[in-house]
DSSP file (Angstrom, degrees, kcal/mol; ACC not computed):
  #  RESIDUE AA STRUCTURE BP1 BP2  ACC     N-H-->O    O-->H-N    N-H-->O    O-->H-N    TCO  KAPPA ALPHA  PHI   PSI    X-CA   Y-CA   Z-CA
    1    1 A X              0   0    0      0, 0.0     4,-0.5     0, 0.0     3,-0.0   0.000 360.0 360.0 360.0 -35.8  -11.3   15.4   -2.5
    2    2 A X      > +     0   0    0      1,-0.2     5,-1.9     2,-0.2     9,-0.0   0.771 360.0  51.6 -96.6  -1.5  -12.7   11.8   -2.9
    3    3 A X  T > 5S+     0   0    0      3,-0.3     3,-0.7     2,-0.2    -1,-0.2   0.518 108.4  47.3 -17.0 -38.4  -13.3   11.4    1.0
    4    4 A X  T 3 5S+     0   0    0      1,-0.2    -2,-0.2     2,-0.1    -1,-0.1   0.654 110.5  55.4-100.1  -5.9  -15.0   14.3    1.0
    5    5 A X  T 3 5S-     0   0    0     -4,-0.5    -1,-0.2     2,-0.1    -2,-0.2   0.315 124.7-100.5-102.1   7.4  -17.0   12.5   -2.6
    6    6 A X  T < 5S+     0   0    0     -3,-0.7     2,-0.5     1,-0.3    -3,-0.3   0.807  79.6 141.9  92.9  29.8  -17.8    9.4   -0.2
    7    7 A X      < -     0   0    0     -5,-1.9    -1,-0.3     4,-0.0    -2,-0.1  -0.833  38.0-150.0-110.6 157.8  -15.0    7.2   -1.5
    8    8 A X     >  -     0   0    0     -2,-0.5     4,-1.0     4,-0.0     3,-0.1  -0.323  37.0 -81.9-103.0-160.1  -13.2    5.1    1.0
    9    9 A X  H >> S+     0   0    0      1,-0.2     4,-2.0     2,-0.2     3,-0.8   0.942 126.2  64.2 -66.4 -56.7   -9.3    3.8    0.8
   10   10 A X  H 3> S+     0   0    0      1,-0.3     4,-1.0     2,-0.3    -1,-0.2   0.734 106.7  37.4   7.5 -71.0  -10.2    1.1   -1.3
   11   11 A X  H 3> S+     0   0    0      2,-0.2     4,-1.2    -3,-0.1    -1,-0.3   0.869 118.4  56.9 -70.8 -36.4  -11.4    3.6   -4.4
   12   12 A X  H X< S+     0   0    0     -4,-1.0     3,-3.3    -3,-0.8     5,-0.5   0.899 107.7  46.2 -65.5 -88.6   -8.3    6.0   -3.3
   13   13 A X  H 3X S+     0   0    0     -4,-2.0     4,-0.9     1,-0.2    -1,-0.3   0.677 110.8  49.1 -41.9 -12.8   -5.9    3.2   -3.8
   14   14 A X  H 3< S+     0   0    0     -4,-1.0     4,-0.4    -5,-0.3    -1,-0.2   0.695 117.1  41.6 -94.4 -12.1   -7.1    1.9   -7.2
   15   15 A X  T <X S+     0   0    0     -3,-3.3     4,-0.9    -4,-1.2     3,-0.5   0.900 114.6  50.3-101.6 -45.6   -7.1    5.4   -8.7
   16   16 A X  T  4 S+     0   0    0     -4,-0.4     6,-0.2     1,-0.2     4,-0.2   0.860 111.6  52.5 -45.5 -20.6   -3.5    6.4   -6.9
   17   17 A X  T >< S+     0   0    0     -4,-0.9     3,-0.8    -5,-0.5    -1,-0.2   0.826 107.9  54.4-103.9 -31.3   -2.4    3.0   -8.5
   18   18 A X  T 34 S+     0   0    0     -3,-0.5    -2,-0.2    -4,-0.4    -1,-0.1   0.930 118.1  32.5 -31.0 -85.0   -3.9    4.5  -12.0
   19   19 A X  T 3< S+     0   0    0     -4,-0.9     2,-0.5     2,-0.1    -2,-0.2  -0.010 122.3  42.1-136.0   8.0   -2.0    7.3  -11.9
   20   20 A X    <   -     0   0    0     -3,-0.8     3,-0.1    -5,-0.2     0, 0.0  -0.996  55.4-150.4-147.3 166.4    1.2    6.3  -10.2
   21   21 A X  S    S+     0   0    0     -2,-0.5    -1,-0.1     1,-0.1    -4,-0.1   0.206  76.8 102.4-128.1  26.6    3.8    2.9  -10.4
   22   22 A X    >   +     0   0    0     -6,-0.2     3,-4.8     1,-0.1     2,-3.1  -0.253  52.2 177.3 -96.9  75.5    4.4    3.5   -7.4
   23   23 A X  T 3  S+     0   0    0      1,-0.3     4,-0.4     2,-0.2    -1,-0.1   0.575  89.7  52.2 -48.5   3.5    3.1    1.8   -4.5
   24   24 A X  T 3> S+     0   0    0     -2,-3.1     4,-1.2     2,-0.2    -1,-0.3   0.530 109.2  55.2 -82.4 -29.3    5.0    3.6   -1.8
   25   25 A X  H X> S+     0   0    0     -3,-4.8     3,-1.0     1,-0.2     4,-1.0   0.982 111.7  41.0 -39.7 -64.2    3.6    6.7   -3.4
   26   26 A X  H 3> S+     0   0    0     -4,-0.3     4,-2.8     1,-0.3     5,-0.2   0.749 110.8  59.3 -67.9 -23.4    0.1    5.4   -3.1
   27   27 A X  H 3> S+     0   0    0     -5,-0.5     4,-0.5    -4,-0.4    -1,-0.3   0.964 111.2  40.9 -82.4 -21.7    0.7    4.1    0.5
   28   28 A X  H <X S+     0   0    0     -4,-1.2     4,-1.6    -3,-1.0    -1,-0.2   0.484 106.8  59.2 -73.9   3.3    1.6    7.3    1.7
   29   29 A X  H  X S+     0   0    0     -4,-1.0     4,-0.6     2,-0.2    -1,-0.2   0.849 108.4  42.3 -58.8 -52.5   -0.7    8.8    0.1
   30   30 A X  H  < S+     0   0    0     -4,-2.8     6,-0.6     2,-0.2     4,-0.4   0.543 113.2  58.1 -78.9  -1.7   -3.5    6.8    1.8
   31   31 A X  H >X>S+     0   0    0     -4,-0.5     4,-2.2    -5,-0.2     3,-1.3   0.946 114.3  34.8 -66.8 -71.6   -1.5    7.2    5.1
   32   32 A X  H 3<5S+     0   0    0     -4,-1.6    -2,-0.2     1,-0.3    -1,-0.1   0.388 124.4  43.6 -58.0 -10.2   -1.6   11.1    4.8
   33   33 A X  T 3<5S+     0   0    0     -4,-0.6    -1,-0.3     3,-0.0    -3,-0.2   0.475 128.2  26.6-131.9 -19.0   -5.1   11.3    3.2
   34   34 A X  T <45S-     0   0    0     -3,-1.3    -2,-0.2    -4,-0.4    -3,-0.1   0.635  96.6-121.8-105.8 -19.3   -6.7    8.7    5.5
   35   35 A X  T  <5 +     0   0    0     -4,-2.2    -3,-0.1     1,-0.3    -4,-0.1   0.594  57.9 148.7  31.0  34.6   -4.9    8.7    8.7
   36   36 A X      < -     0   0    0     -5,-0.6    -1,-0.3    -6,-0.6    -2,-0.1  -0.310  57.9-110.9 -50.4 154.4   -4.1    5.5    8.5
   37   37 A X     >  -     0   0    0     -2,-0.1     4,-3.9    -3,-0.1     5,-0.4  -0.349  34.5-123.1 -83.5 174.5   -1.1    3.9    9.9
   38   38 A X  H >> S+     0   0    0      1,-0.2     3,-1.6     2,-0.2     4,-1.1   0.707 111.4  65.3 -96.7 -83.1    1.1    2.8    6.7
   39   39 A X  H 34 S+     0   0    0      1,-0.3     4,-0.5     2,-0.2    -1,-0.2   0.538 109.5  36.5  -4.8 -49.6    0.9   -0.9    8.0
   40   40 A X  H >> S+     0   0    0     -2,-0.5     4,-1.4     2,-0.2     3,-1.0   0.933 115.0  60.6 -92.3 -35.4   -2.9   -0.7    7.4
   41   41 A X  H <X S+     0   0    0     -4,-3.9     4,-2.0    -3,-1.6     3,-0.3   0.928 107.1  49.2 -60.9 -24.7   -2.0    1.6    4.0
   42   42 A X  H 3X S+     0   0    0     -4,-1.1     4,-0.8    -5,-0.4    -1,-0.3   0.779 103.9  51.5 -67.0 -13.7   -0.1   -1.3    2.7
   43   43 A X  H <> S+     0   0    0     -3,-1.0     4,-1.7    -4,-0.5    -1,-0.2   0.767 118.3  41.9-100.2 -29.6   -2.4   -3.7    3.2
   44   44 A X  H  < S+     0   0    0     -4,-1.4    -2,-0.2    -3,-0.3    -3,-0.1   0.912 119.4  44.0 -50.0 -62.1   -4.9   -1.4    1.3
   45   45 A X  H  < S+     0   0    0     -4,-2.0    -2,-0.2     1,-0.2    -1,-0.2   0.371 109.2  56.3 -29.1 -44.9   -2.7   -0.6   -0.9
   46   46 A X  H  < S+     0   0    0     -4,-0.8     3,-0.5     2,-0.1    -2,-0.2   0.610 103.7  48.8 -90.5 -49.8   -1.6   -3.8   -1.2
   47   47 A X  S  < S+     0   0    0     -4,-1.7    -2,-0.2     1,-0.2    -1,-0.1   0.305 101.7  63.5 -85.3  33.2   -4.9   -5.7   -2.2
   48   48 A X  S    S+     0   0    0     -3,-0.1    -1,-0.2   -35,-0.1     2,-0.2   0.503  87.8 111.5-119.9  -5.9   -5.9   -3.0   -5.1
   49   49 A X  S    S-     0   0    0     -3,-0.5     5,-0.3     2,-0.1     6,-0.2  -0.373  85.6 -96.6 -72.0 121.3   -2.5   -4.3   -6.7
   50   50 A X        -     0   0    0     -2,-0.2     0, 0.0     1,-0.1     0, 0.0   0.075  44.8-116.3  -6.0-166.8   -2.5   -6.5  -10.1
   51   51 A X  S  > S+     0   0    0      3,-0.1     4,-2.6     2,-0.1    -1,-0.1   0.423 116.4  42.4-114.2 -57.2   -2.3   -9.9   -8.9
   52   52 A X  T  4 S+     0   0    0      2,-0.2     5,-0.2     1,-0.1    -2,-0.1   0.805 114.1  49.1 -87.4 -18.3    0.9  -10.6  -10.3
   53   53 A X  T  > S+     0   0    0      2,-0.1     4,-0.6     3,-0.1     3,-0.2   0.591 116.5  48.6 -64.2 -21.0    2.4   -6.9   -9.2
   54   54 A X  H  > S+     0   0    0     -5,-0.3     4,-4.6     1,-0.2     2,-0.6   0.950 113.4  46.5 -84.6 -73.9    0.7   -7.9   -5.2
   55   55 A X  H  < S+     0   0    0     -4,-2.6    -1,-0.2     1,-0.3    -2,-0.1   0.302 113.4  47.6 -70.3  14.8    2.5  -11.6   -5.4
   56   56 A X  H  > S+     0   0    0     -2,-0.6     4,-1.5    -3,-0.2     5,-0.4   0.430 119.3  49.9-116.8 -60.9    6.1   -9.8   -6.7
   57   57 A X  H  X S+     0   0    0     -4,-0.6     4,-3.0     1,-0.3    -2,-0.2   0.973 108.7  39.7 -39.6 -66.7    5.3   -7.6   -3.8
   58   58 A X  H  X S+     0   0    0     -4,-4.6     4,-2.7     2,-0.2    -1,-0.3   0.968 112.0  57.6 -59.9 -45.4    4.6   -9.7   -1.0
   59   59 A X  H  > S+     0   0    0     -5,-0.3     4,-1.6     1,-0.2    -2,-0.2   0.972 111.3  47.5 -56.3 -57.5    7.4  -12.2   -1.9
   60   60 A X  H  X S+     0   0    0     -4,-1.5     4,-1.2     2,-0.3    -1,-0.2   0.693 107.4  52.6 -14.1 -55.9    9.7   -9.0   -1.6
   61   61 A X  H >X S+     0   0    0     -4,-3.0     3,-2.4    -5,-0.4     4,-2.4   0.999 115.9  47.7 -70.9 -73.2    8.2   -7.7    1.8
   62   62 A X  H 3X S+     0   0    0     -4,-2.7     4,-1.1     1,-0.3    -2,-0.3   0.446 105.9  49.2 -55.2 -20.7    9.0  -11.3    2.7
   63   63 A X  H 3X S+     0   0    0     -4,-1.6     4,-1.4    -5,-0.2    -1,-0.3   0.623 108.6  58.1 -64.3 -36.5   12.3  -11.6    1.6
   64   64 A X  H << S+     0   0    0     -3,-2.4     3,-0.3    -4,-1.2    -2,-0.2   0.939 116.4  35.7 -60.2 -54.1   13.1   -8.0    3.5
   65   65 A X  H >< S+     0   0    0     -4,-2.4     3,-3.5     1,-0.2    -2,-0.2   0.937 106.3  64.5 -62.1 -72.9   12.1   -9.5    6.8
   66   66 A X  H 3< S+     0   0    0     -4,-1.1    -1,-0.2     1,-0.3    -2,-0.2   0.653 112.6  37.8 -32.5 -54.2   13.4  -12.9    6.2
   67   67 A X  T 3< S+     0   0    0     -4,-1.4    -1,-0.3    -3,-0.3     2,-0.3   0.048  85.6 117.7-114.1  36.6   17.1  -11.2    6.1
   68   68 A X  S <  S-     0   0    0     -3,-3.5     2,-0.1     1,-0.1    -3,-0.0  -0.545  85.9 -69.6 -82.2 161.3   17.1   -8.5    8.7
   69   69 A X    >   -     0   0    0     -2,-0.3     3,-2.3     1,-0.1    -1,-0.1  -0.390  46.6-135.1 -39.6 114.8   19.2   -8.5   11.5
   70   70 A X  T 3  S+     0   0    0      1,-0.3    -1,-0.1    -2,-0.1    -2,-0.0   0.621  99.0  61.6 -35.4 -33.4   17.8  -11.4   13.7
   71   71 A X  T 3  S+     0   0    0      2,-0.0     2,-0.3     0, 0.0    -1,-0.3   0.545  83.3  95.7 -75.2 -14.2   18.1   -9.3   16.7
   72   72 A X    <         0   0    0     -3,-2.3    -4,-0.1     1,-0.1     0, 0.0  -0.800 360.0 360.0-114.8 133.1   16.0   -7.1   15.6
   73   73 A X              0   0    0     -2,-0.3    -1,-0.1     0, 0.0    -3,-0.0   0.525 360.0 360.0-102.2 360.0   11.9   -7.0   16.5
């Protein structure tokens, strides 16, 4: 409904991140609602976030990678 009201991902993610505390809700929400790839909803997704909820985030995301299987691309 707000795609079809002329809002882009941007306006989607700041009201799913209203209404939810999840931010894997809201990126697959703007995956399915945008057809976006969820790489590009996270990133959406990802700047509409508090500042200090984005930088908890990101360190997180970076901590995940940091200690996967080396072998793995």
């Amino acid at each position: 409904m707000m795609l079809a009201a002329g809002a882009d991902a941007d306006d989607i993610a700041r009201e799913l991140l209203r209404r939810t505390e999840s931010p894997i809700s809201a990126i697959k929400a703007i995956s399915d609602s945008t057809g976006l790839g969820l790489a590009d909803a996270k990133s959406v997704v990802h700047r509409n976030l508090a500042p200090e909820t984005r930088e908890a985030a990101e360190n997180l995301w970076a901590d995940l990678l940091d200690a996967r299987d080396p072998g793995e691309t």
